[in-house]
C-alpha positions as CSV (number, residue, x, y, z in Angstrom):
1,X,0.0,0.0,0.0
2,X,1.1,4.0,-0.8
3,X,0.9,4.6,2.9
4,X,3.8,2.0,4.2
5,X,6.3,3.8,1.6
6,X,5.6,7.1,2.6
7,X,4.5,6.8,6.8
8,X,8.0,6.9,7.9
9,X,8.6,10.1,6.3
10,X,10.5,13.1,8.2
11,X,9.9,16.6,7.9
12,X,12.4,17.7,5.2
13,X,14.9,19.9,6.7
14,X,14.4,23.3,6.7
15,X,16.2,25.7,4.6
16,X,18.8,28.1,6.1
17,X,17.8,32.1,5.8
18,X,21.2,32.8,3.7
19,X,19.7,29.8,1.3
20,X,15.9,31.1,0.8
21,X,17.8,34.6,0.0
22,X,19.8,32.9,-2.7
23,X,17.2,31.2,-4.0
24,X,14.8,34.1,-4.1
25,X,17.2,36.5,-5.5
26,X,17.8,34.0,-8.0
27,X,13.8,33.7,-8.4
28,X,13.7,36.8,-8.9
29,X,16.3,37.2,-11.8
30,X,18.5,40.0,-9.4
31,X,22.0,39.5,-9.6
32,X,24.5,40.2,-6.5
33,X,25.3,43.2,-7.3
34,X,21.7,44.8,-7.3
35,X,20.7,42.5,-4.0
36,X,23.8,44.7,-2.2
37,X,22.4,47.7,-3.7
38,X,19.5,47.2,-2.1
39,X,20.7,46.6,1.2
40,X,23.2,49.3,0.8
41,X,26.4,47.0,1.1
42,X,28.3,45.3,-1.4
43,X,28.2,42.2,-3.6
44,X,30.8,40.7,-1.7
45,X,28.7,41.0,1.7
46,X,25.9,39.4,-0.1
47,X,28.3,36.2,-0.9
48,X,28.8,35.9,2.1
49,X,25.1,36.2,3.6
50,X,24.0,33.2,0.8
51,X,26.7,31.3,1.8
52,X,26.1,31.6,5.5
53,X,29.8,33.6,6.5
54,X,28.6,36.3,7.1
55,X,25.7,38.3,9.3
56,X,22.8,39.8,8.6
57,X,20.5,42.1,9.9
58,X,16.9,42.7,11.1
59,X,16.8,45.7,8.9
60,X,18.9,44.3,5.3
61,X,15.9,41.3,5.7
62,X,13.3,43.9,5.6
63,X,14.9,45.8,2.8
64,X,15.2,42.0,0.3
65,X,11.3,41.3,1.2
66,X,10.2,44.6,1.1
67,X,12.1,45.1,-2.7
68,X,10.6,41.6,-3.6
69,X,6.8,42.8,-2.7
70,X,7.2,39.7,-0.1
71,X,7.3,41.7,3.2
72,X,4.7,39.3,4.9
73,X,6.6,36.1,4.0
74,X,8.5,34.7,6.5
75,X,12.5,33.9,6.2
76,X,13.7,33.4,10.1
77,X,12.9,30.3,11.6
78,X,11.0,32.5,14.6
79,X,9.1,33.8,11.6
80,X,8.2,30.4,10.2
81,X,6.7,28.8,13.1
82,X,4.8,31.9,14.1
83,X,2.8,31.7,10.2
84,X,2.8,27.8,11.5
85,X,0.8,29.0,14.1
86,X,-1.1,31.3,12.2
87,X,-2.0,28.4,10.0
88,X,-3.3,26.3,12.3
89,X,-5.7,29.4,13.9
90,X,-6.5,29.6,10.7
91,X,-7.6,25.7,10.1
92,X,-9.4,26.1,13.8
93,X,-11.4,29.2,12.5
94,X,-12.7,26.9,9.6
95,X,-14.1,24.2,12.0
96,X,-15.4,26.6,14.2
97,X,-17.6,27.9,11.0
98,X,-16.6,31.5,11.3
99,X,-16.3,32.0,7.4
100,X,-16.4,35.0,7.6
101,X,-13.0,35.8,9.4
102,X,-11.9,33.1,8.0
103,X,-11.6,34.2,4.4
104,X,-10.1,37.4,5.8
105,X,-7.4,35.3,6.8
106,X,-7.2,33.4,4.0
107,X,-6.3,36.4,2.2
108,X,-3.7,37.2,4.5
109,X,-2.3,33.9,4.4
110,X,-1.9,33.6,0.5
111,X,1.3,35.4,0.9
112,X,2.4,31.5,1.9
113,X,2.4,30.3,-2.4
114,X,4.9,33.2,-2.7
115,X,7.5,31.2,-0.8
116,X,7.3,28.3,-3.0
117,X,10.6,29.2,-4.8
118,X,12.7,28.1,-1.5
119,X,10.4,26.4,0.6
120,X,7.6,23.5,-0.2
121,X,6.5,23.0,3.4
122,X,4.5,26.3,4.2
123,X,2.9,26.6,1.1
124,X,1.3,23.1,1.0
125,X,0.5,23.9,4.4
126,X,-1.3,26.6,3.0
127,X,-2.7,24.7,0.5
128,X,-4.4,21.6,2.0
129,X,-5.8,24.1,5.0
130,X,-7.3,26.0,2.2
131,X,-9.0,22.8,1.0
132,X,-10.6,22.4,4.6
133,X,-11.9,25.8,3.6
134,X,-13.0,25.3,0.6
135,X,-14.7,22.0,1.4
136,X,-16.2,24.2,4.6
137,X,-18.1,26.7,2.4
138,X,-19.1,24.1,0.1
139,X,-17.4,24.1,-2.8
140,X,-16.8,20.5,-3.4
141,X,-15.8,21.0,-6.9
142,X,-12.6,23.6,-6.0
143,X,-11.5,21.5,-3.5
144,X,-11.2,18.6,-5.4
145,X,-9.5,20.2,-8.4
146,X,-7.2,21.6,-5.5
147,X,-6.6,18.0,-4.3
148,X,-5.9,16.8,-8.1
149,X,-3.4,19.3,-8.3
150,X,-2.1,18.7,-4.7
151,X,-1.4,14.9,-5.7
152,X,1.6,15.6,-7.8
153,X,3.1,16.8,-4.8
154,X,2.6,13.9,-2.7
155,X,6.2,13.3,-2.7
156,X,7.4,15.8,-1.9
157,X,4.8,15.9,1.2
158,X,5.8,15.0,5.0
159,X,3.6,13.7,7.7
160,X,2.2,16.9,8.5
161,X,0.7,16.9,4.8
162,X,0.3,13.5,4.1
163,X,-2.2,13.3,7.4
164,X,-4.4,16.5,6.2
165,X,-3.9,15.2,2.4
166,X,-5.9,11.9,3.6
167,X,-8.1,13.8,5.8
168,X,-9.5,16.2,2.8
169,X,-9.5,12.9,0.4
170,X,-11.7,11.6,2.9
171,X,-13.8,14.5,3.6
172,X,-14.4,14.6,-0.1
173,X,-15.6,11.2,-0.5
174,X,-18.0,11.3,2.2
175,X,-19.3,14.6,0.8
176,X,-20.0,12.6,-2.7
177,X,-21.4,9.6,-0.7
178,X,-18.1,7.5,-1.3
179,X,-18.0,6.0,2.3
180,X,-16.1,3.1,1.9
181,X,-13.4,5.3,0.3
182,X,-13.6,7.6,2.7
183,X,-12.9,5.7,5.5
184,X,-9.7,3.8,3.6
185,X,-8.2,7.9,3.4
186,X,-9.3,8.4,7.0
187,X,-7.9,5.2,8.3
188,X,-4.5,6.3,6.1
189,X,-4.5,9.8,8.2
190,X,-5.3,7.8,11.7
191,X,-2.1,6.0,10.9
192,X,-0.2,8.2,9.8
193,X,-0.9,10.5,13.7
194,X,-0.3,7.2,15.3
195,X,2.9,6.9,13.8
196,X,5.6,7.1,17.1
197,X,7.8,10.7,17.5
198,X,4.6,13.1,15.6
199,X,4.2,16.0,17.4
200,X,1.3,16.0,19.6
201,X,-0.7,18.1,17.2
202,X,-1.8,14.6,15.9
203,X,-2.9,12.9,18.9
204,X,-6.0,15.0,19.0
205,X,-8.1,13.2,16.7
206,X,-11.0,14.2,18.2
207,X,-12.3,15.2,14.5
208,X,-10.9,12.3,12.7
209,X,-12.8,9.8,15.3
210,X,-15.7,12.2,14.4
211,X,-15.1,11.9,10.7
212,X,-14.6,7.8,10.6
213,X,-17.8,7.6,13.0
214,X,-19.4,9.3,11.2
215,X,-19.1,7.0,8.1
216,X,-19.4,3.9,10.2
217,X,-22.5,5.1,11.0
218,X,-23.7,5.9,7.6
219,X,-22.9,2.6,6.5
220,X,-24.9,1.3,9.1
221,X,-21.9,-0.6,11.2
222,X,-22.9,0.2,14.4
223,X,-20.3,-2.0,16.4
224,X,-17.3,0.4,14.8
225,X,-19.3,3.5,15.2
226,X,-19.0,3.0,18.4
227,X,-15.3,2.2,19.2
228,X,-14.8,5.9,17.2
229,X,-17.6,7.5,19.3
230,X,-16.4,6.0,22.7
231,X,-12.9,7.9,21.9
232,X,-14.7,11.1,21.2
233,X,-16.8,11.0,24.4
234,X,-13.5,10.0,26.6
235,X,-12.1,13.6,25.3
236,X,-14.6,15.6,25.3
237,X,-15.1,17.7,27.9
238,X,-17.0,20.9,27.1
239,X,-20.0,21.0,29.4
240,X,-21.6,23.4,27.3
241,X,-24.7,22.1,25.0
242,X,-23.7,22.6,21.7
243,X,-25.0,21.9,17.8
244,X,-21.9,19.4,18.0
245,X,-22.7,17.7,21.6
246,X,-26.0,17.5,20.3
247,X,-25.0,15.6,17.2
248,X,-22.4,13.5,18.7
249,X,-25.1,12.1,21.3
250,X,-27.7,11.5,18.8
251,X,-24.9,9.7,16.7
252,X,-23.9,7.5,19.6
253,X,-27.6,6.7,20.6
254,X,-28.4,5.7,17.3
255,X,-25.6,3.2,16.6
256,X,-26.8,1.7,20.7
257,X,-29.9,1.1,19.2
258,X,-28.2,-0.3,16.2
259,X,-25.9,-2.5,17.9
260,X,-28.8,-3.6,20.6
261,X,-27.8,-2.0,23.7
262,X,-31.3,-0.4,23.8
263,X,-31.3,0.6,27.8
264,X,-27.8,3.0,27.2
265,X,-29.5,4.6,24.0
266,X,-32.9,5.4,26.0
267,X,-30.7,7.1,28.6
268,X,-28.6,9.1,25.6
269,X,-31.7,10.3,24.2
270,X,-33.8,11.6,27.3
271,X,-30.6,13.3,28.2
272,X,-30.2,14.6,24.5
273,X,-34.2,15.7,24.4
274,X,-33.8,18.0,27.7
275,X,-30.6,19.2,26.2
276,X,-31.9,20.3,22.7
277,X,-35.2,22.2,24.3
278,X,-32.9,23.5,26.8
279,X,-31.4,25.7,23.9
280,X,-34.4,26.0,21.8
281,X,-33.1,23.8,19.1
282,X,-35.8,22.4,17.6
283,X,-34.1,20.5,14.6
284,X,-32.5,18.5,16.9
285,X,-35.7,18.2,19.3
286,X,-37.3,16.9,16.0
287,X,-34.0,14.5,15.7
288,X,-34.5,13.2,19.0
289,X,-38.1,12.0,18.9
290,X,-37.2,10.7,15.6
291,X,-34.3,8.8,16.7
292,X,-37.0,7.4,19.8
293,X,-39.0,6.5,17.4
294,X,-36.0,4.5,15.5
295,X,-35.7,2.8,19.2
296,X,-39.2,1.6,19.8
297,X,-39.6,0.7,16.1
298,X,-36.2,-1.7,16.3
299,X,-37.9,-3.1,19.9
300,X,-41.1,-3.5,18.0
301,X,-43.2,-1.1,20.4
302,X,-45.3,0.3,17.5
303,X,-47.6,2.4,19.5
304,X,-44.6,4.3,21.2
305,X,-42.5,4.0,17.8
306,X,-45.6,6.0,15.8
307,X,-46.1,8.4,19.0
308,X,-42.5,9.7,18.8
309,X,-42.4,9.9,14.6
310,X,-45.8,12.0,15.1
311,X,-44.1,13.8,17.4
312,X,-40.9,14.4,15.0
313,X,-43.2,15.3,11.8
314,X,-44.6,18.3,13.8
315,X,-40.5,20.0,13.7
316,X,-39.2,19.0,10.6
317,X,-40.1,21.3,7.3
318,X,-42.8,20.0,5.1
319,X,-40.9,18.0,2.4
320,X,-37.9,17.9,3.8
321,X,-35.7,14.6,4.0
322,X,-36.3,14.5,7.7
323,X,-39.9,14.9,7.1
324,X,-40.6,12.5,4.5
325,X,-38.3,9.9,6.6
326,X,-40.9,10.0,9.6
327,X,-43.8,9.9,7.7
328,X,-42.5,6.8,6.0
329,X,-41.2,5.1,9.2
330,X,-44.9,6.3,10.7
331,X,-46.6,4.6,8.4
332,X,-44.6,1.3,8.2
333,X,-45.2,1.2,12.0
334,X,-48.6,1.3,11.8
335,X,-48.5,-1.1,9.2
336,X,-46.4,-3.3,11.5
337,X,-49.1,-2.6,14.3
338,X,-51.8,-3.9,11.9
339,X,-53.1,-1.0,11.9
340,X,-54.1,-1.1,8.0
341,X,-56.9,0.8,7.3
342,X,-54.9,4.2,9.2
343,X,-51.5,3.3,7.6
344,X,-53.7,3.5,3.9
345,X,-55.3,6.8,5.0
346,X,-51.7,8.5,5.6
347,X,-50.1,7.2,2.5
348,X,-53.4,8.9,1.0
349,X,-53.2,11.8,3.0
350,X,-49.0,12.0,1.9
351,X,-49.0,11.1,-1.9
352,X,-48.0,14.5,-3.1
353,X,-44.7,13.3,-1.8
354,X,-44.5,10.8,-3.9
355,X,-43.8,13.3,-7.2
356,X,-41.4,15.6,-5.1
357,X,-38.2,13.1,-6.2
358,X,-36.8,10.2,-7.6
359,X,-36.0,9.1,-3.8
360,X,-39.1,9.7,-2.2
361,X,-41.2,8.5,-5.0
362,X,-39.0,5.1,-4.1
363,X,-40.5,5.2,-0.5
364,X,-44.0,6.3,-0.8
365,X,-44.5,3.5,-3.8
366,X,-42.6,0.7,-1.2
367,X,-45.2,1.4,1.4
368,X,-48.4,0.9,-0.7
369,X,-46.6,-2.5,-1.2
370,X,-45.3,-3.4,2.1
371,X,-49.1,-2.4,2.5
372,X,-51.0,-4.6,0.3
373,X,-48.5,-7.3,0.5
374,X,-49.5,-7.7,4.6
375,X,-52.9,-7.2,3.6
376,X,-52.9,-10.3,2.0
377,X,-54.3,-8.8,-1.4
378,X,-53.9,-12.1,-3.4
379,X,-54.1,-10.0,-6.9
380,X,-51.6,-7.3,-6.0
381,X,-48.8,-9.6,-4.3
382,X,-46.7,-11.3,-7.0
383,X,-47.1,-7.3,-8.4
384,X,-45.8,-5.7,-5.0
385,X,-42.9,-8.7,-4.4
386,X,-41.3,-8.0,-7.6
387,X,-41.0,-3.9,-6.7
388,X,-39.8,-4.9,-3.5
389,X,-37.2,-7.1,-4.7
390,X,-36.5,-5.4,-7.7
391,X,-36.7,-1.5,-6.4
392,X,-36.9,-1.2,-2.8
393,X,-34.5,-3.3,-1.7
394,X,-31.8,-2.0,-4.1
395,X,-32.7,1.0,-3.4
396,X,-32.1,0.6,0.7
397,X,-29.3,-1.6,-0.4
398,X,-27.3,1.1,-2.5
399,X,-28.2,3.8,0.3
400,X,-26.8,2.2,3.1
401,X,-29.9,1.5,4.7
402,X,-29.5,-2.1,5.9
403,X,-32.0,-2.3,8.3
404,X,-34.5,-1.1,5.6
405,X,-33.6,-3.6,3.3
406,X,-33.9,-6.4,6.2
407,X,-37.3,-5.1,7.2
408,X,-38.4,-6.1,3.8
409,X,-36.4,-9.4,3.3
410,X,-38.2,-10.2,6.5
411,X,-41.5,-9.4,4.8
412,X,-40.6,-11.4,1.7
413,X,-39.4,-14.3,3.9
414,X,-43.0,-14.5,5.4
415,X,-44.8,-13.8,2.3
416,X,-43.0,-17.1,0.7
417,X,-43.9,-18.6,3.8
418,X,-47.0,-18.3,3.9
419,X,-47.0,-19.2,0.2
420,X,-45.4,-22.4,1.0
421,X,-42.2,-21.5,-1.3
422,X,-39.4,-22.8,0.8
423,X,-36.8,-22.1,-1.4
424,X,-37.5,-18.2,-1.7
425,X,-38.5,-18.0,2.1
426,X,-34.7,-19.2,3.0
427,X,-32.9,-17.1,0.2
428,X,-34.5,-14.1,2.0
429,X,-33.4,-15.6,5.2
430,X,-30.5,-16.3,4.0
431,X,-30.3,-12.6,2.8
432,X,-30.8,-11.7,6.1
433,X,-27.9,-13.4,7.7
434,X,-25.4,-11.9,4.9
435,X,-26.2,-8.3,5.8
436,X,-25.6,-9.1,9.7
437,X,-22.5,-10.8,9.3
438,X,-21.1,-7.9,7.2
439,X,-22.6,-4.9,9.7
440,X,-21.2,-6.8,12.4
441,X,-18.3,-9.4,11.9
442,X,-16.8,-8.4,8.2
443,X,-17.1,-4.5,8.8
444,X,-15.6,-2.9,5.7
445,X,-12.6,-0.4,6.1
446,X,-11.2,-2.1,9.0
């Protein structure tokens, strides 16, 4: 694998002062003589400054970078690792979402590409921050022309690079819904800052673990979720509520409920609901009693289950994902609870979702056949069984949604069944078994 060639790597050394002069007079196209001019000496002082005999001062500095239009760029090694520093506020601004002050900074910052002609480290520095930027505001498509271009420098890369090179290859792929790619650049960037001597600027991973959770999660492999979430939650330790906390609880509660540990997720989620009303956040209020109703669906408590997604529906947008989620999962409870005739009255009352998109056309059509299929509608059944094996279940499959497709293998599986087809009734079984050994013994990207 590319990492094991390149995770030993050292920081190249770093250039002397009298070398980034020579090479930036040179850059320049100034000979000797006019670099003395300038700092009011001779040529043969200036040999001896590029060649490191001789001193220099404070003042002659000022006078090259200020002839070169490069007074912001930084020459002394004091100055280096204080626009090190100013790098790294930089990248912290990003995540804390201040765009704002951070493009001011940006701005400020761009002086690092005018040190490329005697120094690599700084400006890729520079670079792959701004990619965290760029990828921050939104604009997938710069940052991954940025990232094209930054790959013909991966050789020339250290650690430091290589580990935020990773980290915005992954960031990308999750943004395009590439998750098992994602996690193979993440897990490259976890070991490249588990790598012994780094500096400890790599052993908070707190938004890496976030990051590879995150995906876990997505992919519905709630057992790895987990080990990334526990790390988090052993480091974190802002007792303020917060968008973030909120989100990282919800996260962990989910993948409990996932994974089966039902009593620890109930406790996450009351904790989570008093916490988001707390701060009048009613997105996540609306995530909370969705994410109950998740619970009590899984424990097959469809009374409680269709309480909380009612509940839910009344703070999400109309036609929103979160919306149209709830209503489906309302609906397939109440189905679930036998509750036909009300189950057909809300996929009535909710049809206009069904021409808002591809996606939720997909849902709202599944449930009229989940529905007739447990209504035991002899004429409509081989009909409904071939869209749910044919687009439903792809569907779920493609998406990530696991336990979506297994609530309708389970479906099928009965529906054979009770048809007395053996052989299809243990394929779907048998589908079954597949999806829970890979969610929680063969777990891609581990």
């Amino acid at each position: 694998m590319f990492i094991e060639a390149t995770i030993q790597r050292e920081k190249p050394p770093t250039l002397s002062v009298a070398e980034k002069v020579r090479r930036l007079r040179k850059a320049k196209g100034v000979i000797q003589d006019e670099l003395a001019e300038i700092i009011l000496s001779n040529s043969a002082k200036v040999s001896r400054i590029e060649n490191g005999d001789g001193e220099y001062s404070k003042d002659e500095l000022e006078a090259i970078k200020r002839h070169f239009d490069t007074e912001h760029m930084p020459l002394t090694e004091f100055e280096c690792a204080t626009f090190r520093e100013s790098l790294y506020h930089w990248r912290n601004v990003i995540r804390d979402g201040n765009m704002a002050e951070a493009e001011k900074m940006r701005k400020r910052l761009s002086v690092a590409v005018k040190i490329k002609p005697f120094d690599d480290y700084l400006p890729l520095l520079y670079l792959l921050f701004e990619v965290i930027f760029l990828l921050t505001k939104g604009d997938v498509a710069a940052a991954e022309d940025r990232l094209n271009v930054l790959q013909a420098d991966l050789d020339e890369m250290g650690v430091e690079h290589l580990y935020y090179y990773y980290l915005n290859l992954g960031s990308l792929d999750a943004l395009n819904g590439r998750y098992e790619s994602a996690l193979k650049s993440y897990n490259q960037a976890l070991e490249l800052s588990e790598q012994p001597n780094n500096e400890a600027l790599f052993r908070n991973n707190e938004h890496l673990y976030y990051n590879i959770a995150s995906c876990y999660s997505t992919l519905e492999f709630p057992s790895s979720a987990i080990v990334f979430l526990s790390r988090i939650n052993k480091s974190y330790v802002d007792e303020k509520v917060t968008v973030y906390s909120l989100g990282l609880t919800i996260m962990t509660a989910l993948n409990y409920v996932n994974a089966g540990v039902i009593r620890e997720a109930e406790k996450l989620l009351t904790k989570c609901l008093l916490q988001a009303k707390s701060i009048n956040e009613e997105l996540f209020v609306g995530l909370t009693y969705m994410n109950f109703g998740w619970l009590y669906r899984k424990t097959e408590k469809w009374e409680k289950a269709i309480e909380y997604f009612d509940q839910a529906i009344c703070f999400f947008a109309a036609n929103s994902e979160n919306y149209v989620w709830a209503i489906y999962y309302r609906i397939h409870c109440a189905i679930q609870a036998r509750k036909l005739h009300e189950a057909e009255k809300s996929l009535e009352q909710n049809k206009s979702l069904h021409n808002i998109s591809e996606v939720h056309s997909i849902l709202i059509e599944s449930l009229g056949h989940i529905l007739a299929i447990s209504k035991r509608i002899t004429i409509f059944n081989e009909e409904s069984v071939k869209y749910i094996k044919n687009a439903a279940i792809p569907y779920f499959i493609k998406n990530y949604l696991q336990f979506d497709a297994i609530d309708c293998y389970r479906l099928l599986e009965k529906h054979y069944t009770r048809a007395r087809k053996s052989k299809d009734s243990a394929q779907m079984a048998e589908a079954i078994r597949n999806i829970y050994e890979n969610m929680f013994v063969n777990c891609k990207g581990e």
